[in-house]
C-alpha positions in Angstrom: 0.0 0.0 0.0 0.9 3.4 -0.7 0.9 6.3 2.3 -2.5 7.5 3.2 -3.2 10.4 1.4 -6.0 13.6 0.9 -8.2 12.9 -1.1 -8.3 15.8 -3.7 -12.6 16.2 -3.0 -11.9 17.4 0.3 -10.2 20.7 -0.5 -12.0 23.0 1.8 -9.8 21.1 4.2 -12.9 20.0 7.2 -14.7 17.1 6.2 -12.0 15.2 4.7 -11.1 11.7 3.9 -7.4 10.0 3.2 -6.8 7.1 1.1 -4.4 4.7 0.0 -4.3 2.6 -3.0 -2.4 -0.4 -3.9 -2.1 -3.4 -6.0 -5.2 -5.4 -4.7 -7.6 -1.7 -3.8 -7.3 0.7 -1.2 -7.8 2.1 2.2 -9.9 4.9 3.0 -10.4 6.6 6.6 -11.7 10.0 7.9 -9.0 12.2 8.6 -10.5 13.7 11.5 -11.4 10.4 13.2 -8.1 8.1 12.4 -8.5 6.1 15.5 -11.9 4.6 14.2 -10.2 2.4 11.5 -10.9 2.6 7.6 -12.6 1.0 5.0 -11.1 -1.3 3.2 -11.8 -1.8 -0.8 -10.7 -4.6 -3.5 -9.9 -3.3 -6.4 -12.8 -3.6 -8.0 -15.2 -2.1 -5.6 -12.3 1.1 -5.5 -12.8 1.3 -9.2 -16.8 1.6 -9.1 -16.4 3.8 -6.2 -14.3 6.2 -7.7 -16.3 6.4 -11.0 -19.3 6.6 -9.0 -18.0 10.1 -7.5 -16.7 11.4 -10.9 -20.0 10.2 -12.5 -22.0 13.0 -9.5 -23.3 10.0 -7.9 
């Protein structure tokens, strides 16, 4: 897995989420709650998600 990172939808820097993608999907957690865990996604569930959010959806 990569480093968690910003996700580039949470620019007004509250509300944000961090993700990290690797070979087999990714990670994603809420910045401002690390503690809680993450999500975890395969990589085709990551794939659907993030067309999903370019898609307005």
């Amino acid at each position: 897995m990569t480093e968690w990172h910003k996700s580039s939808y949470s620019a007004n820097g509250n509300n944000c989420v961090e993700a990290r993608e690797g070979v087999h999907g990714a990670d994603v957690r809420d910045t401002q709650n690390r503690e809680a865990g993450h999500l975890a996604f395969d990589r085709v569930e990551w794939s659907a998600l993030l067309a999903g959010v370019r898609a307005g959806r």
